[in-house]
Backbone as JSON Lines, residues from 0, in Angstrom:
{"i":0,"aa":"X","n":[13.99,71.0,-24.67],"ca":[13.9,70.39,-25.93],"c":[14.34,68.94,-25.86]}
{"i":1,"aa":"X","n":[14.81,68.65,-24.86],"ca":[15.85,67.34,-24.6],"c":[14.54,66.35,-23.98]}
{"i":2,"aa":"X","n":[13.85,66.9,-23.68],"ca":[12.43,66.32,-23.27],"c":[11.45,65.9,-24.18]}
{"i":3,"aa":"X","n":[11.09,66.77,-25.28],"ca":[10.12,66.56,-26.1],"c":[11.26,65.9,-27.08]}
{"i":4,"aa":"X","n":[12.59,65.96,-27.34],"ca":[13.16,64.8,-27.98],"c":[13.19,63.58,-27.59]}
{"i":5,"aa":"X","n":[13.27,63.1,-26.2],"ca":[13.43,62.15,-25.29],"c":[11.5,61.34,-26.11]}
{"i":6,"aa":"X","n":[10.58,62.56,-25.67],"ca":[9.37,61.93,-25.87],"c":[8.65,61.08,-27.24]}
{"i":7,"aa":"X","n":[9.56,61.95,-27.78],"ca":[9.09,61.57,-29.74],"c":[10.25,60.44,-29.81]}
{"i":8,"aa":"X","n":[11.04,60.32,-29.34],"ca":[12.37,58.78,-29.4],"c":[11.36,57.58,-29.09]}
{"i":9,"aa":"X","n":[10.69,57.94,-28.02],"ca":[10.64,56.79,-27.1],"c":[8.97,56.58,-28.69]}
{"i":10,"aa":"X","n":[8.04,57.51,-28.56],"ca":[6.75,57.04,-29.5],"c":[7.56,56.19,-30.68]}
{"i":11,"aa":"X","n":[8.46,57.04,-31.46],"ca":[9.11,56.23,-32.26],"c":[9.73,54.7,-31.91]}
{"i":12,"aa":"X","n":[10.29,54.43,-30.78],"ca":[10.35,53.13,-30.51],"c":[9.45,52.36,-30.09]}
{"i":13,"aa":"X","n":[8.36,53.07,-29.52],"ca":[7.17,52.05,-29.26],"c":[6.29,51.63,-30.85]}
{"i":14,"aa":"X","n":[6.38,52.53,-31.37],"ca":[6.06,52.63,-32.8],"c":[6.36,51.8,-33.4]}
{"i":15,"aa":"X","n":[7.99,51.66,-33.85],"ca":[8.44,50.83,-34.51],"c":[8.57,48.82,-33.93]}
{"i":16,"aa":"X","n":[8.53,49.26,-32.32],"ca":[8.0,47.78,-31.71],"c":[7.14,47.14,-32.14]}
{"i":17,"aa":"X","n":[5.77,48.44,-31.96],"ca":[4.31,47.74,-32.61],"c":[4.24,47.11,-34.16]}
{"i":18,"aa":"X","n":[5.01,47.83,-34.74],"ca":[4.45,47.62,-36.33],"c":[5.7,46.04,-36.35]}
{"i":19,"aa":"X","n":[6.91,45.71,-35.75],"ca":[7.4,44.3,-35.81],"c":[6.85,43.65,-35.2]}
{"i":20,"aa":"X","n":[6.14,43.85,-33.89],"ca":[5.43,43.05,-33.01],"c":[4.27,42.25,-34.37]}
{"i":21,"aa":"X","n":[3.32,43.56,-35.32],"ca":[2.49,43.13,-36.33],"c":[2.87,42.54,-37.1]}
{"i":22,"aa":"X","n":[4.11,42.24,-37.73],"ca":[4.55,41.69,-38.61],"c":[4.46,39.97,-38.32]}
{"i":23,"aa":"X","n":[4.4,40.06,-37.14],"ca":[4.78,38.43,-36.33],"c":[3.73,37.73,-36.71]}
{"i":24,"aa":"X","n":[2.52,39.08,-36.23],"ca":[1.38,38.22,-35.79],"c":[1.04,37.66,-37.39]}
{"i":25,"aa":"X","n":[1.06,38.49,-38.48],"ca":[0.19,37.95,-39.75],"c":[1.38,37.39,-40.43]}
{"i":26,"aa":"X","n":[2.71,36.72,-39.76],"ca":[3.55,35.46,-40.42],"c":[3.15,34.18,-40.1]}
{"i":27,"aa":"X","n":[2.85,33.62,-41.48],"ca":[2.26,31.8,-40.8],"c":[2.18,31.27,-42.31]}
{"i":28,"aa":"X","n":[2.87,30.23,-42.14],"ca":[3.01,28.82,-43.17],"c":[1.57,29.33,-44.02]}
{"i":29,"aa":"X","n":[1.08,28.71,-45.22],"ca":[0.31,28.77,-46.06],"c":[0.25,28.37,-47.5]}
{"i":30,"aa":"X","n":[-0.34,27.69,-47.72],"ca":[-0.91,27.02,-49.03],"c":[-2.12,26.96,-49.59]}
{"i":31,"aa":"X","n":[-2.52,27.11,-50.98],"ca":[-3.82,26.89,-51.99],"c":[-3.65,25.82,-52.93]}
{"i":32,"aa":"X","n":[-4.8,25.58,-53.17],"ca":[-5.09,24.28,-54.44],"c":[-6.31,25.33,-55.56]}
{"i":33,"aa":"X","n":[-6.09,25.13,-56.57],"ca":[-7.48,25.45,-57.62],"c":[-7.53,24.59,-58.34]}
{"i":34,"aa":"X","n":[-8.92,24.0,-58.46],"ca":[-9.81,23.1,-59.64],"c":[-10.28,24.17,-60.51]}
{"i":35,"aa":"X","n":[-9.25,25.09,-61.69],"ca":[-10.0,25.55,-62.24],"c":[-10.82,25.46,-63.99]}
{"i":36,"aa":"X","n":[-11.68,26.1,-63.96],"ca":[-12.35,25.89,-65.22],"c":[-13.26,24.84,-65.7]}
{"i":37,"aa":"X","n":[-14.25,24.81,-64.13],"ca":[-15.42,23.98,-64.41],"c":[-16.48,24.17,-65.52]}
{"i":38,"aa":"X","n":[-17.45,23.21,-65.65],"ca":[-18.34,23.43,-66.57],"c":[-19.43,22.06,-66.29]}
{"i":39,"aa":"X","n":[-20.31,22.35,-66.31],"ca":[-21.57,21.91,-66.12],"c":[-22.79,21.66,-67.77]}
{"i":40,"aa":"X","n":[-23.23,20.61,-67.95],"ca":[-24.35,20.72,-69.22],"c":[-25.21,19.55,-69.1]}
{"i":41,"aa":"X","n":[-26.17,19.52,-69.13],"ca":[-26.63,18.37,-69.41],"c":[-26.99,17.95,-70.88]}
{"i":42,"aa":"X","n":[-26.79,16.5,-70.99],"ca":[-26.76,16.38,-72.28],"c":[-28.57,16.08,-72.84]}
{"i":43,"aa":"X","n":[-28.23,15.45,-74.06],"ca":[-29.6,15.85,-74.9],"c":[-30.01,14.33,-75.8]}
{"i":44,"aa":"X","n":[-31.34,13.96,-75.85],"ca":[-32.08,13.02,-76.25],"c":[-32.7,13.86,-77.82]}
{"i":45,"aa":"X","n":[-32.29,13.25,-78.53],"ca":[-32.9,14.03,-80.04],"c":[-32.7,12.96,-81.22]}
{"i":46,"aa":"X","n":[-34.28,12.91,-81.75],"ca":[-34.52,11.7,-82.7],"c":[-34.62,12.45,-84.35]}
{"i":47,"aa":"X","n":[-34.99,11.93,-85.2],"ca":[-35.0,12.7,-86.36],"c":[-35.41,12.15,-87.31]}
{"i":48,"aa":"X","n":[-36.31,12.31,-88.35],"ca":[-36.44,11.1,-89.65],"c":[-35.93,12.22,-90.88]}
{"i":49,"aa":"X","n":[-36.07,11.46,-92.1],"ca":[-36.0,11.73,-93.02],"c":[-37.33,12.2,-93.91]}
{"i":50,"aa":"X","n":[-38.12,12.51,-93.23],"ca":[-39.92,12.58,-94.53],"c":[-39.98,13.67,-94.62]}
{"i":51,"aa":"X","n":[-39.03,14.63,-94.08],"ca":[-39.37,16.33,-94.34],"c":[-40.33,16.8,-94.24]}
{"i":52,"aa":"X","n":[-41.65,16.43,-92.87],"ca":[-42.05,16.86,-92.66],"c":[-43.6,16.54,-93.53]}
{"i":53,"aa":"X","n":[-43.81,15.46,-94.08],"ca":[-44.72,14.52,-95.15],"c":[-45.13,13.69,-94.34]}
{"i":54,"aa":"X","n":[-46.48,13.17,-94.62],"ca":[-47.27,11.9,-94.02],"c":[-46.62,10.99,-94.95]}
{"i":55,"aa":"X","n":[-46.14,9.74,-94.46],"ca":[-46.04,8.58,-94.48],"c":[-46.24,8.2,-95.62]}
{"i":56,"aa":"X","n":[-48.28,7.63,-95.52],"ca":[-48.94,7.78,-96.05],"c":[-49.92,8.56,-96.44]}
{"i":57,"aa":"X","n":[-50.72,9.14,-97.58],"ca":[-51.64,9.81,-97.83],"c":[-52.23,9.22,-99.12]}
{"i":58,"aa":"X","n":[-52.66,8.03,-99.05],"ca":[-52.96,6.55,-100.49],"c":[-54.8,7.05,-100.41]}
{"i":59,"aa":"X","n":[-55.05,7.4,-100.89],"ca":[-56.32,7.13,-101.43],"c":[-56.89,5.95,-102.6]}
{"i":60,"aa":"X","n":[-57.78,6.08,-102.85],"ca":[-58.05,4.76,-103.82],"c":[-57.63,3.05,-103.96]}
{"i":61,"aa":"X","n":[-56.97,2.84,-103.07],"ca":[-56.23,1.83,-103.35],"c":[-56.32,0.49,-103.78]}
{"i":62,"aa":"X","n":[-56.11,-0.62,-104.46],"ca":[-56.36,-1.89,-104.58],"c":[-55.51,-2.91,-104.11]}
{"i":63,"aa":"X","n":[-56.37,-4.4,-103.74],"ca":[-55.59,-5.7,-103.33],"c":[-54.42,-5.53,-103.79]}
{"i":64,"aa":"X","n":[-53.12,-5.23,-102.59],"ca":[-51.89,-5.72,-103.0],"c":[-51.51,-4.84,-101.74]}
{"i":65,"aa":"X","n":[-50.05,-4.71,-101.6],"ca":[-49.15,-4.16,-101.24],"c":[-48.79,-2.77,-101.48]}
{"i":66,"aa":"X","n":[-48.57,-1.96,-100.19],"ca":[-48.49,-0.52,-100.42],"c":[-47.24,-0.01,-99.16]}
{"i":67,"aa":"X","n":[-45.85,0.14,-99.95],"ca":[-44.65,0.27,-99.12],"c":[-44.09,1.69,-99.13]}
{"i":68,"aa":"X","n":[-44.17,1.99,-97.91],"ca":[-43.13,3.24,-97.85],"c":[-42.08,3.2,-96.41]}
{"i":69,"aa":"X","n":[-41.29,3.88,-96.62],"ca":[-40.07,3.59,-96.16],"c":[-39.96,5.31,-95.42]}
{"i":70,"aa":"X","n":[-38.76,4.96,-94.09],"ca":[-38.63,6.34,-93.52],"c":[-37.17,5.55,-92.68]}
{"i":71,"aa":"X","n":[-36.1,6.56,-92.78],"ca":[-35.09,6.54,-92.02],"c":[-34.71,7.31,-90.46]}
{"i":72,"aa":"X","n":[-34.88,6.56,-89.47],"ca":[-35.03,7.17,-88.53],"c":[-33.3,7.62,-87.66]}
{"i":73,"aa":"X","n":[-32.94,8.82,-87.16],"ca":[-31.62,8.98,-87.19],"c":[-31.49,9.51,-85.53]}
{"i":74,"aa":"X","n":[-30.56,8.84,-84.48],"ca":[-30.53,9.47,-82.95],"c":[-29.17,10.15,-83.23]}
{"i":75,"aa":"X","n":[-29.39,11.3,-82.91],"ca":[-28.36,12.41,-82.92],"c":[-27.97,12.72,-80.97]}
{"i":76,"aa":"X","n":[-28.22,12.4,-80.81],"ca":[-28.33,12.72,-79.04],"c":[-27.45,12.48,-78.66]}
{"i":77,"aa":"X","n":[-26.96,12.8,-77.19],"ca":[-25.66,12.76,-76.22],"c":[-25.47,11.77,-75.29]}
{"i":78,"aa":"X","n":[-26.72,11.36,-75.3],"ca":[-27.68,10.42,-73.84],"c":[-27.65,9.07,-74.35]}
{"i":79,"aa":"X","n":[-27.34,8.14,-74.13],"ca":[-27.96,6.91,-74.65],"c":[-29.28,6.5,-74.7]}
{"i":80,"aa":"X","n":[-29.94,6.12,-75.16],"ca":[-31.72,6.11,-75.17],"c":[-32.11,4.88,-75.71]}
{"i":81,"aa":"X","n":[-32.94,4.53,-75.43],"ca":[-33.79,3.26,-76.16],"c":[-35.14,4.09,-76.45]}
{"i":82,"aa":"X","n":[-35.14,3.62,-77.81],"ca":[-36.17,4.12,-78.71],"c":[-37.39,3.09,-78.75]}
{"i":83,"aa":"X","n":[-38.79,3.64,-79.04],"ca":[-39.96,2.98,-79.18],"c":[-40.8,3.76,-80.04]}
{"i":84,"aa":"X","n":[-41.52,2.59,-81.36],"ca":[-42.59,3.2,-81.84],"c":[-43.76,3.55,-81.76]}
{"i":85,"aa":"X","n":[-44.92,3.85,-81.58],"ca":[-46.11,3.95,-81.37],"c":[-47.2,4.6,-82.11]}
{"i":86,"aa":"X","n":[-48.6,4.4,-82.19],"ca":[-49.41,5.02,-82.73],"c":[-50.16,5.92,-82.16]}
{"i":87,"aa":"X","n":[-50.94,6.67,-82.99],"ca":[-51.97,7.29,-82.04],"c":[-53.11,8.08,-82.81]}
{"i":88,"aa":"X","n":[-54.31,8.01,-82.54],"ca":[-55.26,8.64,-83.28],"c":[-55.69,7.87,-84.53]}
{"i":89,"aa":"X","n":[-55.41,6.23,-84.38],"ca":[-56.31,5.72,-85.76],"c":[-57.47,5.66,-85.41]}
{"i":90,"aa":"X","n":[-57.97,6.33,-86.15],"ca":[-59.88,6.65,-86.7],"c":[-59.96,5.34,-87.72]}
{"i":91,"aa":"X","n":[-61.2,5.21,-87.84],"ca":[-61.74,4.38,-88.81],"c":[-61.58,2.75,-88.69]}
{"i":92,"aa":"X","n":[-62.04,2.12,-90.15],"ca":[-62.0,0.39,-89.37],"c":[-60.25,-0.3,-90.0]}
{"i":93,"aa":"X","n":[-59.76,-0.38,-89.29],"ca":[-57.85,-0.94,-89.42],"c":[-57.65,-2.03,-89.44]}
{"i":94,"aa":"X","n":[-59.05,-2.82,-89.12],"ca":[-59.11,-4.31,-89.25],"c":[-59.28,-5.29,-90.85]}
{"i":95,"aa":"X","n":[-59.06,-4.19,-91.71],"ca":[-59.37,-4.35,-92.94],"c":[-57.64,-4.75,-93.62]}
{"i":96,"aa":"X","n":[-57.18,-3.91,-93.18],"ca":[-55.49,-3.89,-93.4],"c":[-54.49,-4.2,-92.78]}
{"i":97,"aa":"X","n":[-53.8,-4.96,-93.24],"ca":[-52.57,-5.46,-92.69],"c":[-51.28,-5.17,-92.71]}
{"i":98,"aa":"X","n":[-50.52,-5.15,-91.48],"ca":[-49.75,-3.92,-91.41],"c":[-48.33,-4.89,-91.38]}
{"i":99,"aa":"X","n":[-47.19,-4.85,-91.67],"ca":[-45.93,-5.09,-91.2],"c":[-44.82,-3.83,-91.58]}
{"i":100,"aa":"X","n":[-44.1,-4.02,-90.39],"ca":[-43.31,-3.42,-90.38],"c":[-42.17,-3.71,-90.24]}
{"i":101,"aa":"X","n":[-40.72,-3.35,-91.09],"ca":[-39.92,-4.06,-91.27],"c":[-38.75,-3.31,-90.68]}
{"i":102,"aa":"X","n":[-37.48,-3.43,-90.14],"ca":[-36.35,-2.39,-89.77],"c":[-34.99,-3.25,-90.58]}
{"i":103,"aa":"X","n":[-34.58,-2.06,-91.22],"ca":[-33.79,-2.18,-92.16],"c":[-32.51,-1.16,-91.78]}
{"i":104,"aa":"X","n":[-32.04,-1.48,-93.18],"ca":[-30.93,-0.28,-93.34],"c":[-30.57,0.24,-94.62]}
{"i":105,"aa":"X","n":[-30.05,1.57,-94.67],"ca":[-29.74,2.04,-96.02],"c":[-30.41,3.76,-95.99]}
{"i":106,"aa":"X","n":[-30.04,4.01,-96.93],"ca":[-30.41,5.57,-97.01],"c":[-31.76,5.65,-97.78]}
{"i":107,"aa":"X","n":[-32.54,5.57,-97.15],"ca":[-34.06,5.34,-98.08],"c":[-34.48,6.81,-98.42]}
{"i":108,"aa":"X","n":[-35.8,6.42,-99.58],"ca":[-36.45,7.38,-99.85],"c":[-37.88,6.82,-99.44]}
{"i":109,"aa":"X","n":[-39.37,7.66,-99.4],"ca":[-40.66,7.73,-99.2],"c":[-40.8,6.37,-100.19]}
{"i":110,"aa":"X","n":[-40.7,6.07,-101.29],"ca":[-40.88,5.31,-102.23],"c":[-40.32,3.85,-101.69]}
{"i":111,"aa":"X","n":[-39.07,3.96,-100.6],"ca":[-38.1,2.74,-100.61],"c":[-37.04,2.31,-101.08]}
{"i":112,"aa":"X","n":[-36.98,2.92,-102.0],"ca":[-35.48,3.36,-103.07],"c":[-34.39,3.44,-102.02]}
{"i":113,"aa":"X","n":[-33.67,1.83,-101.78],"ca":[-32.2,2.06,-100.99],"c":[-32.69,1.28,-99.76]}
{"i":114,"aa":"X","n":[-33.91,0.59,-99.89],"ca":[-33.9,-0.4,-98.58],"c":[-33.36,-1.77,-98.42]}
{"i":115,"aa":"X","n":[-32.89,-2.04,-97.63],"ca":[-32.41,-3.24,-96.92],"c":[-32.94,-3.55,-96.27]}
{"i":116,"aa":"X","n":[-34.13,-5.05,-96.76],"ca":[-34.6,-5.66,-95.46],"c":[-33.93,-6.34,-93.95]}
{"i":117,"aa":"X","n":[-34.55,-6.07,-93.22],"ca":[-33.88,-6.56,-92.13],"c":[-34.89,-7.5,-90.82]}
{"i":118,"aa":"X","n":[-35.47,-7.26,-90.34],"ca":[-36.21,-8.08,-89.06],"c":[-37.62,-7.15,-89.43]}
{"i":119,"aa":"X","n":[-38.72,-8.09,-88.73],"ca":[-40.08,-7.57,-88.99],"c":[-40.19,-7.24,-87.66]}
{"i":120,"aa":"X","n":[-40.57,-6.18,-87.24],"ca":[-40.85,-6.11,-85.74],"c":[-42.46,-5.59,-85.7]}
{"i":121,"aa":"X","n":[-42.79,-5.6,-86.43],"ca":[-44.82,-5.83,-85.92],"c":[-45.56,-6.28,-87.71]}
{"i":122,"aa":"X","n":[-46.34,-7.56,-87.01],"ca":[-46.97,-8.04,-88.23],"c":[-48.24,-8.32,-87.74]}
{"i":123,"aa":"X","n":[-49.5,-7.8,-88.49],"ca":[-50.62,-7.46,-87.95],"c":[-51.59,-6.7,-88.48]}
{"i":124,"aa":"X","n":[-52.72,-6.47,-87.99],"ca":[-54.16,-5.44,-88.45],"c":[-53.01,-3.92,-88.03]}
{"i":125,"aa":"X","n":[-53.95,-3.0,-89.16],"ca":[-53.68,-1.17,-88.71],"c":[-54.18,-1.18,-87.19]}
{"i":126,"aa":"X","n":[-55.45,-1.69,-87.13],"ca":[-56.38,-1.49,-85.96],"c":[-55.4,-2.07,-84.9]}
{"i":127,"aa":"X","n":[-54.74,-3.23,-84.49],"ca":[-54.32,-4.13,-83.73],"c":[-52.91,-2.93,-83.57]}
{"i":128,"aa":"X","n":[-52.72,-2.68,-84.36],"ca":[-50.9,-2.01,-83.99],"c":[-51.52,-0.4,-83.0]}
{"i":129,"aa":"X","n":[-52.7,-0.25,-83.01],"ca":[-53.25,0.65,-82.24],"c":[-52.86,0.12,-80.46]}
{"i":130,"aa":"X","n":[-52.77,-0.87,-80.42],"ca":[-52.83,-1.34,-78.99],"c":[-51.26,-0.66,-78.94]}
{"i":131,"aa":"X","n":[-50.65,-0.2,-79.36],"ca":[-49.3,0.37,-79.37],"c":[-48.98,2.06,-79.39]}
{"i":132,"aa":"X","n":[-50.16,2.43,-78.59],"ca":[-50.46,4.24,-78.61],"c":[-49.92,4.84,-77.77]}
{"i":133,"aa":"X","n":[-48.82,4.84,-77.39],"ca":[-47.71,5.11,-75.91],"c":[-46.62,4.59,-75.51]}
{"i":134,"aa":"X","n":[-45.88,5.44,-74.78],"ca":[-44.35,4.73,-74.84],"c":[-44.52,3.81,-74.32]}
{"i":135,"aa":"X","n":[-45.46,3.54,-72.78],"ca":[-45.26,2.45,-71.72],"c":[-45.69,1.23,-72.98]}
{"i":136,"aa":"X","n":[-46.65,1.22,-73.61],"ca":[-46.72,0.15,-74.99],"c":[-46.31,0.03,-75.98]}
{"i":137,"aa":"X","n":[-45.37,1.09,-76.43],"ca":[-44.54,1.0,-77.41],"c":[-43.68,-0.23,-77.87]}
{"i":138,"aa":"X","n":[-43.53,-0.3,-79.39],"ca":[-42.79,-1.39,-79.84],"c":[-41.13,-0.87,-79.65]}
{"i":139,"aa":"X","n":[-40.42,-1.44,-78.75],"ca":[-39.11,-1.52,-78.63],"c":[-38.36,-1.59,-79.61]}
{"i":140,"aa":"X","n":[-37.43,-0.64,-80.26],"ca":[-37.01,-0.62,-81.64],"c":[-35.21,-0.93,-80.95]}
{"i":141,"aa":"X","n":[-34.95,-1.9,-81.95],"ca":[-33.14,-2.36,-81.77],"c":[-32.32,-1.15,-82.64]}
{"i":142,"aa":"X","n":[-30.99,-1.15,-82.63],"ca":[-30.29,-0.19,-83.35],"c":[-29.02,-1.08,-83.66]}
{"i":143,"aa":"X","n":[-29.47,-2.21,-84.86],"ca":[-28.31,-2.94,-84.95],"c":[-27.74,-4.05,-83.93]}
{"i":144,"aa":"X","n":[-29.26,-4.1,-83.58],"ca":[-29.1,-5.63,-82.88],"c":[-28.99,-5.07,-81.12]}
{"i":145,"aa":"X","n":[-29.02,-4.28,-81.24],"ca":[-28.64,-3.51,-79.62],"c":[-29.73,-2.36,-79.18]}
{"i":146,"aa":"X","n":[-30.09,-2.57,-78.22],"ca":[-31.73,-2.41,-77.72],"c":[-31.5,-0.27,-76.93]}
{"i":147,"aa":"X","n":[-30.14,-0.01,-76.67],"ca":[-29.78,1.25,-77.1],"c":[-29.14,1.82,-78.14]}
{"i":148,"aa":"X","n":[-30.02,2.87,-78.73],"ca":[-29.1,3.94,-79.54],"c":[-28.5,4.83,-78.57]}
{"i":149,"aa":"X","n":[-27.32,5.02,-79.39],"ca":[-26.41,5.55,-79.21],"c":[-26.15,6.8,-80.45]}
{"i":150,"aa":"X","n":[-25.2,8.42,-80.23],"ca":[-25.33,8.76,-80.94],"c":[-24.93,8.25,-82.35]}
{"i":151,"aa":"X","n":[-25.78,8.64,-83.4],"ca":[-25.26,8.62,-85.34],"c":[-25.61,7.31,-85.06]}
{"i":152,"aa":"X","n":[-26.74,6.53,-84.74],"ca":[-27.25,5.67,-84.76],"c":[-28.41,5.79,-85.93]}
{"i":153,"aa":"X","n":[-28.58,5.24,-86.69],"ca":[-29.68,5.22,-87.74],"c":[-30.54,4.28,-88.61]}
{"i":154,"aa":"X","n":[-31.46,4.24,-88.17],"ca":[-32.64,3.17,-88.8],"c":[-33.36,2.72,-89.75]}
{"i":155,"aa":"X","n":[-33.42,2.23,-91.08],"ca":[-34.2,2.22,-91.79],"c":[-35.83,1.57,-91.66]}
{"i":156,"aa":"X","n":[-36.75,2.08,-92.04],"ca":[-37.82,1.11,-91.76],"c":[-38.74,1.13,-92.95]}
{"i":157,"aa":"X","n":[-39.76,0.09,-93.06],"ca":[-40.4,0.22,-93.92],"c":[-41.76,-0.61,-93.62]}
{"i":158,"aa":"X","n":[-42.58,0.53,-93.89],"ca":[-44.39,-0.03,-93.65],"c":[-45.25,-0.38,-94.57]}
{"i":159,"aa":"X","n":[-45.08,-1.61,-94.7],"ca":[-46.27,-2.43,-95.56],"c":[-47.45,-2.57,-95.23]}
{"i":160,"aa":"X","n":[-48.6,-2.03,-95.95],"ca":[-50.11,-1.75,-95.44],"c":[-50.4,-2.65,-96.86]}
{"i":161,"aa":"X","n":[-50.8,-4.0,-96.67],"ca":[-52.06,-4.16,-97.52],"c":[-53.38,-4.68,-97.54]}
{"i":162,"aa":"X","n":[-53.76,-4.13,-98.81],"ca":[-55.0,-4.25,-99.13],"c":[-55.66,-5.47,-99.51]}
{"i":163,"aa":"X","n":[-56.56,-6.03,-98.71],"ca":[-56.99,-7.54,-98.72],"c":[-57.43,-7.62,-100.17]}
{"i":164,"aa":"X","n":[-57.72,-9.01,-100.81],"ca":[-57.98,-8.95,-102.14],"c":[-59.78,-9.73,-101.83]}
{"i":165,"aa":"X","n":[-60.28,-8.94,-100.68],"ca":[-61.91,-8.89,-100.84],"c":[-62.55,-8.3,-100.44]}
{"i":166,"aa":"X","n":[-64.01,-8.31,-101.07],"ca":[-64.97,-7.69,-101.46],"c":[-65.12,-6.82,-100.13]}
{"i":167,"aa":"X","n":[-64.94,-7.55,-98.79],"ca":[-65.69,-6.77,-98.11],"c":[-64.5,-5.06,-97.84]}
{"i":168,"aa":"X","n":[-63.68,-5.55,-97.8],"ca":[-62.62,-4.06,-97.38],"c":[-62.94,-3.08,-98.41]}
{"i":169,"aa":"X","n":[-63.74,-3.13,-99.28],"ca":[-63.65,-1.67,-100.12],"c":[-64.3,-0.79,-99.5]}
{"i":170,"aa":"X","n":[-64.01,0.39,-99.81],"ca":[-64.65,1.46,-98.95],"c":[-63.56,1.86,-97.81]}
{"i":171,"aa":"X","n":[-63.05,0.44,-97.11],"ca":[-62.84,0.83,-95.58],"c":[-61.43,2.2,-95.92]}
{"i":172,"aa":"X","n":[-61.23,2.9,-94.78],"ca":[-60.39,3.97,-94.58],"c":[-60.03,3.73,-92.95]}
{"i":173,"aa":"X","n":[-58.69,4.64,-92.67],"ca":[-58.29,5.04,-91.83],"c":[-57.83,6.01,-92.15]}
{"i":174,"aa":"X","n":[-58.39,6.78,-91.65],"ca":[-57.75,8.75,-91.29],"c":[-58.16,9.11,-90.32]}
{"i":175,"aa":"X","n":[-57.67,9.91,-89.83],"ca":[-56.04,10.22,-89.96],"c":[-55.32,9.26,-88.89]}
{"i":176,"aa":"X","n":[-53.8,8.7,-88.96],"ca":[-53.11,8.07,-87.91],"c":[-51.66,9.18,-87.34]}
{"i":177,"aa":"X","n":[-51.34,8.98,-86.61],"ca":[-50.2,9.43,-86.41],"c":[-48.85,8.4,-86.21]}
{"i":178,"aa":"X","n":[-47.77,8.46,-86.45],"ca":[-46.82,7.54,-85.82],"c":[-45.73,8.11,-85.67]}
{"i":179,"aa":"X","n":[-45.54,7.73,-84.11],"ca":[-44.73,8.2,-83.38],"c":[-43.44,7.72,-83.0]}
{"i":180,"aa":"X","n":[-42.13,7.88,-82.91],"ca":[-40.64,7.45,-82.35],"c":[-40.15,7.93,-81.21]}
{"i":181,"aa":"X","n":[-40.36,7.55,-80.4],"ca":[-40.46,8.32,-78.62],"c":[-38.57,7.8,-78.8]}
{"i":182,"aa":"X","n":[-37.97,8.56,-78.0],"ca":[-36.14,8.82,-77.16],"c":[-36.77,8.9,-75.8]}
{"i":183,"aa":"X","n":[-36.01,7.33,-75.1],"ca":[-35.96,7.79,-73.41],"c":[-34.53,7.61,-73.19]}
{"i":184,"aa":"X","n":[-34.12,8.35,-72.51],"ca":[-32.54,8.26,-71.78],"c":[-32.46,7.16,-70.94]}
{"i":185,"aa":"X","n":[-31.66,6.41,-70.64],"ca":[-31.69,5.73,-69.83],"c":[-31.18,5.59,-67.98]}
């Protein structure tokens, strides 16, 4: 018995060698860093008017004079952007009417009610402001004198179309136009 005690002593000491011998091996200096609670988004280019979704214009009949409506244009976006206006899809003869367009400020209505004139940035034929049907030709719109909007940036504008006081423009039309306010990020 002094044998098989002798034998189970000695496993037990080789035993207990091995498992301090292990202890050695997985002791070693050590340190971590965490960056935590990243987040990633890209931000956002977003323009907006005030016409609820109304044409501009929709004037039928009209006579020699002046015909003003007004639209507030508003950059809500994250991005800085420079804004441009443009046309697209004038049908008919535009060479009859004369167009200016004015950028203002104030809380307007369709009517103009609350405008503040400010700088004319296109004075001209309907037809002629056609050469302006795309961003790469777009009219470069300021935001307070500064050629980016920025967000809660907001525009007033107002489009004067008139009606020549002769004979030959009666009749003439343009339908339908579109006009457009392009956001590029920069």
């Amino acid at each position: 018995m002094a044998k098989k005690h002798k034998v189970v002593m000695t496993a037990l000491v080789i035993g207990l060698a091995g498992a301090l011998g292990g202890f050695g091996i997985f002791a070693a200096f050590s340190s971590t860093t965490t960056n935590p609670g990243n987040s990633f988004a890209a931000g956002t280019v977003t323009l907006s008017d005030n016409d609820g979704g109304t044409a501009l214009f929709n004037a039928s009949n009209q006579k020699p004079g002046d015909n003003d409506r007004c639209i507030k244009v508003t950059y809500s976006g994250t991005l800085d952007a420079a804004v441009k206006l443009y046309s697209s899809a004038i049908t008919g003869d535009g060479s009859a009417f004369n167009l200016t367009v004015t950028e203002g400020s104030g809380d307007v209505t369709a009517d103009c009610t609350g405008f503040t004139a400010g700088t004319d940035v296109y004075t001209g034929t309907l037809a002629d402001f056609d050469a302006h049907s795309a961003w790469a030709s777009g009219l470069a719109l300021d935001s307070g004198g500064d050629a980016t909007w920025v967000t809660n940036d907001a525009v007033s504008y107002r489009f004067r179309i008139t009606v020549p006081d002769d004979n030959a423009a009666q009749g003439d039309a343009v339908d339908p136009f579109t006009l457009t306010w392009e956001a590029q990020n920069q």
